[in-house]
N, C-alpha and C positions, 0 to 999 in steps of 0.2 A: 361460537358459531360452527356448523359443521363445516369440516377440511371438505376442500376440494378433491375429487378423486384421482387420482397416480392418471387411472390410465385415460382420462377424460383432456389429460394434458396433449394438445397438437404435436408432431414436428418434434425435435430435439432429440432424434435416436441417441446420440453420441449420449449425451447426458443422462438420458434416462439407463441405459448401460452402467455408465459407469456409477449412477447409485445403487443400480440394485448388487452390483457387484462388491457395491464397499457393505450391502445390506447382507450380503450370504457368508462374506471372509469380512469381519471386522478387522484382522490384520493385516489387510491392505494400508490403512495407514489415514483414512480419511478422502474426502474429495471435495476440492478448492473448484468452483463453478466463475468463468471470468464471463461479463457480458454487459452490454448494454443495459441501460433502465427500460424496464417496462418488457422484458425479455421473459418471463413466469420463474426467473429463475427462487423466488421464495415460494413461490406457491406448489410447483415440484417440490422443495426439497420438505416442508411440512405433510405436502400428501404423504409422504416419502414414509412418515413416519407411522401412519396407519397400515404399510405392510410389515413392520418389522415383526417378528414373534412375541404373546407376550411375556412376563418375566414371573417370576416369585421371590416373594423377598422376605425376609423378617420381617414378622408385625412389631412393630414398635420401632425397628430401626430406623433413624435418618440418615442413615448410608446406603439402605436398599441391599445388604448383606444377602447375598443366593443362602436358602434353608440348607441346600447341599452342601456346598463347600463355604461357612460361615468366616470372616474374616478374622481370625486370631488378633487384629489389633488396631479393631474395627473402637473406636472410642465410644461406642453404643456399647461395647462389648464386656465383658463376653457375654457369647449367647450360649448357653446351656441347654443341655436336651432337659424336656422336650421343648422343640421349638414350635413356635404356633406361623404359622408362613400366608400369608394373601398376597392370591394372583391381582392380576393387571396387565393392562397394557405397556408396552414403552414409551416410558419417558420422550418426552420432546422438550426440552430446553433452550432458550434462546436467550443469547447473550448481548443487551445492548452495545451500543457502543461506548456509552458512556461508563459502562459499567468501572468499579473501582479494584484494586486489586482483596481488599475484603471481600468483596460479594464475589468475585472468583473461587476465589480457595479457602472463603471462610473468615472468619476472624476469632480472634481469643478475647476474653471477657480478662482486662489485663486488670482490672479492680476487685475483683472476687479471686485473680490468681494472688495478688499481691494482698487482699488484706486475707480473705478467709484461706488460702492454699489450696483452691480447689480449680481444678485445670476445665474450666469451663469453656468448651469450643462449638460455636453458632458454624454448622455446615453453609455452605456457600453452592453457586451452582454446579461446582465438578461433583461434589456429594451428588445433587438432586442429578445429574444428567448421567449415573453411574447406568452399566447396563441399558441404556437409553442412546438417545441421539443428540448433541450438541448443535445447535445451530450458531453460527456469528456471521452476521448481515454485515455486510461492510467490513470486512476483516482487515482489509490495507490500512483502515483507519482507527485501528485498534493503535494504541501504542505499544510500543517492541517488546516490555519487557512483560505486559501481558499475553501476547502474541506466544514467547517464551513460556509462561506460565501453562499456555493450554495444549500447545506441541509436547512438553516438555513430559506434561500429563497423559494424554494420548499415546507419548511413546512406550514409558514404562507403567503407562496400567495404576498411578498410584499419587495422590496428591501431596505436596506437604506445606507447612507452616512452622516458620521457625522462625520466632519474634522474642525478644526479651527473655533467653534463655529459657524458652518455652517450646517445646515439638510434638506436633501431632500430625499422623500419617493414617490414611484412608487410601481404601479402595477408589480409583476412577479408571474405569473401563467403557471408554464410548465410542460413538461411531461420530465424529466430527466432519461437520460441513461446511465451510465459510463459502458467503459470496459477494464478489465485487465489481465495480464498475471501473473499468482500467482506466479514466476518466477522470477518476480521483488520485490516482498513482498508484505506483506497484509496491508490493512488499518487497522486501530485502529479498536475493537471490535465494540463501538460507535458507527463508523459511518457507518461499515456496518447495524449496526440496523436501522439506519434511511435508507434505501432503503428498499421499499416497498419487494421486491420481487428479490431474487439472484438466478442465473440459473449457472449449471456449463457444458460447452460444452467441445467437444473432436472432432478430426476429424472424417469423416466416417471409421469403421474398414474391411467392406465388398467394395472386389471389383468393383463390380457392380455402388457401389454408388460411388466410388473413381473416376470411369472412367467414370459417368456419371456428377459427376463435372467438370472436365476437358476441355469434348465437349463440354459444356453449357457454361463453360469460354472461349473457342476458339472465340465458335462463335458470342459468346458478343464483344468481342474482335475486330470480321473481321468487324461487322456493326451493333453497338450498336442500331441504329435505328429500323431497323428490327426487334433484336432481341425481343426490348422491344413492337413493336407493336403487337409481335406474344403472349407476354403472357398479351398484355395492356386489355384483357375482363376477366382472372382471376384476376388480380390485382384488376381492378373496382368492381366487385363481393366481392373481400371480402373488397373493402373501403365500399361498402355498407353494408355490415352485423357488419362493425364495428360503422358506421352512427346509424345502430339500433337498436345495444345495446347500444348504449347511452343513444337513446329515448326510451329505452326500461326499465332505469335503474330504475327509479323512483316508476315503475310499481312493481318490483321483492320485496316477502317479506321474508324478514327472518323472522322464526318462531321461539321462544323462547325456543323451545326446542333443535334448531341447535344452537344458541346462547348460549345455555349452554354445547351442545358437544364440541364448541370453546372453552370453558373456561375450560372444562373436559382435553379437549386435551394439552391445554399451563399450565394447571399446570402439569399433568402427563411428560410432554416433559423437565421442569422446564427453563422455558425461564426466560427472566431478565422482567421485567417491563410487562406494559400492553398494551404497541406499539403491539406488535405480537398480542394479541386479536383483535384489530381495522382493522389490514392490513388482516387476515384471515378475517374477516366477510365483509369487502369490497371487496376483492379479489372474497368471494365465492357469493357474489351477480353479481360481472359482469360473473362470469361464468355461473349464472343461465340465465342471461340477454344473452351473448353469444351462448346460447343452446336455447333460446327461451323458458323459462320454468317459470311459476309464478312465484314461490318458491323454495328457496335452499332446496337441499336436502341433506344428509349426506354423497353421492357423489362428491357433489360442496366443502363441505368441507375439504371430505380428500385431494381431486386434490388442493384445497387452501393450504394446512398444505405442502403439498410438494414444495408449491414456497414460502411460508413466513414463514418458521419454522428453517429447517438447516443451518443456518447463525445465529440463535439468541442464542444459547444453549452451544456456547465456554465458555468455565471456562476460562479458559486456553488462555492466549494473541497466544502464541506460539502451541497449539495444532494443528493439519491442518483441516481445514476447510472438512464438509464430515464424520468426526468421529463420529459422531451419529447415520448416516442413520440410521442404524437396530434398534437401541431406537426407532425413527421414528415410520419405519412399527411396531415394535411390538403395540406403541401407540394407531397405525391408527387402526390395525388390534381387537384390545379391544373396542376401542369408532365406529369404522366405521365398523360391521362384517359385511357389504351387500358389501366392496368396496373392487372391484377388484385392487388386488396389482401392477398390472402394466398395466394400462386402456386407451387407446388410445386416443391420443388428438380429440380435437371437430372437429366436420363435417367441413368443407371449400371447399372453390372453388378446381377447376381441380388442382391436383398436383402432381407431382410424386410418386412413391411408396418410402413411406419413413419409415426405421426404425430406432427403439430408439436406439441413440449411450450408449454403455456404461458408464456408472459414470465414472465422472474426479476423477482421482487419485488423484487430489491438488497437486503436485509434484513430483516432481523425483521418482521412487519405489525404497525401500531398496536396496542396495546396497551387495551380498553376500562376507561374510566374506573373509579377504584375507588368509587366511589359517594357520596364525602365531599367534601363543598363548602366552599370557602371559609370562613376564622373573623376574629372581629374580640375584638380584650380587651375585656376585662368589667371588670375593677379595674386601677388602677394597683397596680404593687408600692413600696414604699415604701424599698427600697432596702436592706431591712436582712433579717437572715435569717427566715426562716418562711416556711409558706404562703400561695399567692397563687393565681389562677385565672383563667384565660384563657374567654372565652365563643369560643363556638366556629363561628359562620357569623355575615360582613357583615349577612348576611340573615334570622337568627333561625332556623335549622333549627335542628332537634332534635338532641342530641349522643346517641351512644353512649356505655354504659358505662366504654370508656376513654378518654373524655372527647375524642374524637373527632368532625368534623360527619357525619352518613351525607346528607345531602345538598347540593346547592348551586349554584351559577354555574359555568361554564365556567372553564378554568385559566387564570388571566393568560397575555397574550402577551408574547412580547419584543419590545421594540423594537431599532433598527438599532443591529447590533453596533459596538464604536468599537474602538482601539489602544489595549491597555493595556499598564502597565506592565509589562515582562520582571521576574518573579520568579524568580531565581536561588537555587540552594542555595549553600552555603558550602562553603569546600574545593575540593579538589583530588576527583572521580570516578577510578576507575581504568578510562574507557573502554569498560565492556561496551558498549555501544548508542551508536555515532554518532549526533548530534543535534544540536539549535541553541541547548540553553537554556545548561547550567551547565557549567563548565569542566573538565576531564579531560584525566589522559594518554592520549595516543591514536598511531596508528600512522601519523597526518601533523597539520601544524598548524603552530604557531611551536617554533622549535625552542627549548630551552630547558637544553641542556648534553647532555652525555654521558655512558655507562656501559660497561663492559667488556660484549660482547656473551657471551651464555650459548648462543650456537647460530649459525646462518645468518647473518651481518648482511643485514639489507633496506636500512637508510639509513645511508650513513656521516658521520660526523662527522668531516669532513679535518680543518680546526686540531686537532683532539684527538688524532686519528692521528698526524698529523705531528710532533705535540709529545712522544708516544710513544714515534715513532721515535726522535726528535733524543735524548729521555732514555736510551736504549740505548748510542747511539753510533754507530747503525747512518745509512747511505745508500739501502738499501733498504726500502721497505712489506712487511714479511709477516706472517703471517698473526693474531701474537698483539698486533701494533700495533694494529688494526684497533678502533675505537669506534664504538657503535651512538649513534646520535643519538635522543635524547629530548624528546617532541613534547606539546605541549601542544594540545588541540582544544577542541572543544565535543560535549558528552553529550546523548542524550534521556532523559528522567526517567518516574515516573510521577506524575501529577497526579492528587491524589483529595481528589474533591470532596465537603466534607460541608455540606449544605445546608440550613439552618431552614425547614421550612416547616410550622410553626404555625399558630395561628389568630394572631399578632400580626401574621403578614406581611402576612398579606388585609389587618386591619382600618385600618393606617396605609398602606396602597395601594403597599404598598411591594414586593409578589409580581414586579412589574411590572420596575421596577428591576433586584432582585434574578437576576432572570433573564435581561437584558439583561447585562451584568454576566458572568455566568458563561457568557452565548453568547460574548462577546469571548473570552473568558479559553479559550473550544475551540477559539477557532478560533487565540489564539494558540499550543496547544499542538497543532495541527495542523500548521501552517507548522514549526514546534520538533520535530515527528517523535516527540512524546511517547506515551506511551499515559495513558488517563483513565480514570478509574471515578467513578461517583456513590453516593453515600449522602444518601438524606434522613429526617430524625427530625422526628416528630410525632407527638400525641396521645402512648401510651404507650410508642412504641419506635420502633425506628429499621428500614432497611430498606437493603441493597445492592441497588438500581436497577438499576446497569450494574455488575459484575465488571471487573476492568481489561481494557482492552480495546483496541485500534487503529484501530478505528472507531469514529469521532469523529463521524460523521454520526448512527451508533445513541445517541452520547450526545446528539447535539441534537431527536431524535427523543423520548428518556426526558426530557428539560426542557421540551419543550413539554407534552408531558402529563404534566407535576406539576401537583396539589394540595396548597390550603392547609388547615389546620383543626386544629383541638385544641390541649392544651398544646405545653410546651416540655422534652423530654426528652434536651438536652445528650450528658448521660453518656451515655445511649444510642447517641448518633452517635459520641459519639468510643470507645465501646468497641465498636464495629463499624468502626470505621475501625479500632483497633488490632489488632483483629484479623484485616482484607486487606493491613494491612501486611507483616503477620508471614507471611501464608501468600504473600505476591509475595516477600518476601526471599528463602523458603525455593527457590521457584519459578526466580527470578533475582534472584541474591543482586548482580549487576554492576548492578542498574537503583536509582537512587537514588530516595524515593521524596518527595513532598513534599505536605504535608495542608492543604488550603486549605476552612478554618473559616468559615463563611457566618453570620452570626448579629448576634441583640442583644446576645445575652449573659444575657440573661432565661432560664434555666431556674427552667419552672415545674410539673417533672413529675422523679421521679425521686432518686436521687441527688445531691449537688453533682457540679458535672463536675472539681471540682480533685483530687477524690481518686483521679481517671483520669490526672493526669498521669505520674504512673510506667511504665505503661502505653505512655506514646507517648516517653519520655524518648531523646533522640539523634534521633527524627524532626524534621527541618524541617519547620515547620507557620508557617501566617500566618493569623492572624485577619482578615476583613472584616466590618468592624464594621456591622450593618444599620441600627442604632439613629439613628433622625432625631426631630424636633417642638424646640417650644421646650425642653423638661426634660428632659434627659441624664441617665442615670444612673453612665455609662459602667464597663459590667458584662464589657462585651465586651475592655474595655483592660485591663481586671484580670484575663480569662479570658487574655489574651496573658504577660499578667507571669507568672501562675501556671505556665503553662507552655514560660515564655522564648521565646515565640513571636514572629514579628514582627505588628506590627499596622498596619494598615492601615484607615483611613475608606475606605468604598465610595465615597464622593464622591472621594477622591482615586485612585481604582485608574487611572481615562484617562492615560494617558501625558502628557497636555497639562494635566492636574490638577496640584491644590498636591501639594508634596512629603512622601515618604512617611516615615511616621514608624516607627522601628524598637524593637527589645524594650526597651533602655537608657530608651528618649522614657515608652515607656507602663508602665516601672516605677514 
């Protein structure tokens, strides 16, 4: 179908910038696009692909080898003169998500290396996207050590493969895109620093532009043809202004005196490393080159600092992305006083009137309080079965009808998160979701035996092979010898969090803890690649906070603004946790899931909560036990026995704590 045309796209200056800039210096580094869904951000980044210049390649080659400088150790190769060359356009490649680490970087033909000796290697998409553009839609949900695989590719210009004592290395020089929905979660700090350049979009907020997308979509829509011949002399116009600032690159000089406002700027800003000086001074030379101008000037720098700076300056895995702007300006506004703070992207062809949308939020905005304040207990419970009653604010508000505070104090804060304990599931996972927590077979890892392959072998198991062979009687590897090697990894799970937050918690100051506690515990299933959900139960029912989710930042966002107050309605929590369990299995039946029970163990609203254990039977679940003071009831170790749950004291969750006591201890 024909693309959509670049400049037919509304609104998005920032964006549209920063791809034509990654489109003129390919050693920019890339450009990471963050935004809402339904934001155009794939349909920019594909038009994207009809300005680039187009290439010449070997005929014949599947590496796409330039006729000029032909690659010495290109596995097509060598190419000898004379070479026969066909133009083209540039490649546009797009990389699912699902994609495998073969169909990245290729794969070796490991049964023609082992029986006939011949180094047979099936190019993968780095080959097809060489000289071309790499697209990854969803790149946060790429797993890491593909993620790895394509930065790693993009850095040094060159792919490899080394499997079963086998190496083959090709040319991959591309211009890489990814884009995501923060919504899903963010990638590791890392590897956003390896994208040259991250942009964050939002839809249009002005009518005008709202309704001027719509028409422009209709009529794309009735006769894509048309549509694109009508803006095909803008498009061409600025494929050529990107044509030359290419040839224009070479020309443009940085002056040692902007080279040192770069380095004024990344210390003041205090970014990590020295990647951010290199991608600013590259960045602000194609914008010189883009404007037609010898020399950067302190201009080209700040408009640089605004696409290679706000991504590099996270402390914080969990903070939201965007938290610094105003560090930013005040930086820019010190080292850059001639630069207009909010300066209008660079001249181009015919376009629509477009204005700058407002900065993306990175997420959800705060949530306003739900109006119920802190609780503190009224009666001890006496340990034995019957009613008992929780008073419901520190502070003597007034309760609602379900026994709920309607007003109160501010939500406890957490204090500084610590290392806690890895809580593992049991067993063996069957691998859907790469991760760091619990163990799984997986498609790399410790190898751990072998099986008759059902298809393709990817990994071969020689001694198993070979002892195949030798049982036949044969001298020769073929093809029904052949053993696939069976890998043992590590899985990501899903963590779901069910949370007490009563009026007991406020009244023994324990909110405090308890939420420290469970910031550890995100951010260790942050690092773990897990996804989290929250449930918190009080007063008369319980309540799904956060849906499972990958952003992990929106869950530290829904813990800071918890409230405490009311009874203690157990059952509630956990027949709401039973049933996100059941709707994620159904969902992704490969994600294992595991229940992490926050409590005293005092239900004092409700149902007993043991008559729910059928409900959660076969889930891994760990009780953290809140229950502190001199008189223990310990209600919480018989909520773990009841449901063979492991248990665990919240004092002992730190990794550096006494040791954990398991289901067997608190039977």
């Amino acid at each position: 179908m024909t693309a959509y045309p670049f400049t037919a796209i509304v609104g998005l200056p920032e964006l549209r910038q920063a791809l034509l800039l990654a489109a003129a210096h390919p050693g920019i580094g890339g450009v990471l696009i963050r935004g809402e869904k339904g934001t155009a951000k794939s349909t920019m980044v594909r038009a994207l692909a009809g300005l680039l210049p187009p290439v010449d390649r070997v005929a014949g080659c599947r590496f796409g080898c330039d006729p000029i400088a032909v690659d010495p150790t290109c596995p097509d190769g060598p190419h000898t003169a004379p070479i026969t060359a066909r133009g083209g356009p540039a490649a546009l490649v797009e990389l699912p998500v699902g994609a495998t680490e073969d169909r990245v970087v290729g794969t070796l033909d490991i049964q023609r290396v082992l029986s006939a000796g011949v180094k047979a290697y099936e190019p993968g998409l780095l080959a097809a996207a060489h000289r071309g553009l790499l697209y990854v839609d969803e790149v946060n949900l790429l797993p890491d050590h593909l993620v790895d695989l394509l930065l790693d590719a993009a850095a040094m210009g060159r792919a490899h493969v080394e499997r079963d004592g086998v190496s083959v290395s090709h040319a991959a020089r591309f211009l890489l895109v990814g884009t995501m929905n923060p919504e899903e979660g963010e990638p590791r700090p890392q590897l956003l620093d390896r994208f040259g350049l991250v942009v964050s979009v939002t839809a249009p907020t002005e009518v005008a532009d709202r309704a001027e997308v719509v028409r422009r979509r209709l009529a794309y829509e009735a006769d894509p043809a048309a549509f694109a011949a009508h803006w095909r002399s803008a498009d061409d116009q600025l494929a050529r202004r990107v044509r030359a600032a290419r040839a224009a690159l070479p020309a443009v000089t940085l002056p040692d005196a902007e080279i040192d406002r770069i380095a004024r700027i990344c210390l003041a800003y205090q970014v990590d490393g020295l990647r951010a000086d290199i991608v600013m001074a590259r960045a602000a030379v194609a914008l010189a080159a883009w404007r037609g101008l010898p020399a950067v000037t302190a201009a080209e720098v700040a408009d640089a600092a605004r696409l290679a700076l706000p991504h590099r300056r996270r402390r914080d895995p969990l903070d939201p992305p965007g938290a610094d702007a105003q560090r930013l300006d005040e930086v820019l506004r010190d080292e850059c006083p001639d630069d207009d703070p909010d300066p209008a992207p660079p001249p181009g062809p015919p376009a629509p009137p477009d204005g700058r949308p407002p900065t993306s939020a990175d997420g959800p905005p705060p949530q306003a309080g739900d109006g119920r304040g802190d609780g503190r207990d009224g009666q001890r419970r006496d340990g034995q079965e019957g009613a008992r009653r929780d008073d419901d604010s520190a502070g003597g508000s007034a309760t609602g009808p379900d026994g709920s505070a309607e007003a109160g104090p501010a939500p406890a804060a957490a204090g500084p998160a610590y290392r806690p304990r890895t809580l593992r599931l049991p067993g063996l996972g069957d691998g859907g979701t790469p991760g760091r927590r619990s163990a799984a077979h997986a498609d790399r890892g410790r190898v751990v035996g072998a099986t008759a392959p059902t298809g393709r072998v990817s990994a071969v198991h020689l001694p198993a092979t070979v002892r195949a062979t030798a049982s036949r009687g044969g001298r020769r590897i073929v093809s029904a010898d052949l053993r696939q090697a069976r890998f043992v990894g590590t899985e990501a799970n899903l963590i779901l969090f069910v949370v007490d937050a009563s009026g007991s918690m406020a009244a023994r100051h324990r909110m405090s803890v308890v939420k420290t506690a469970v910031l550890s515990l995100l951010r260790d299933a942050y690092h773990r690649r897990d996804r989290v959900g929250m449930i918190t139960f009080r007063g008369a029912g319980a309540d799904l906070v956060l849906p499972p989710t990958s952003s992990h930042g929106v869950a530290v966002t829904r813990l800071a603004q918890l409230r405490t107050g009311g009874r203690t309605p157990i059952a509630a929590g956990l027949r709401v946790a039973a049933a996100t369990v059941t709707a994620e299995r159904r969902r992704d039946p490969r994600r294992r899931p595991l229940v992490l029970l926050v409590t005293d163990g005092r239900a004092t609203s409700g149902p007993d909560p043991m008559t729910l254990a059928p409900l959660l039977a076969g889930t891994p679940m760990v009780v953290l036990d809140c229950e502190a003071g001199p008189v223990r009831l310990g209600l919480a170790r018989r909520l773990a026995a009841g449901f063979t749950a492991q248990w665990l004291p919240l004092a002992a969750l730190s990794a550096t704590g006494p040791g954990v006591h398991d289901r067997r201890r608190a039977a």
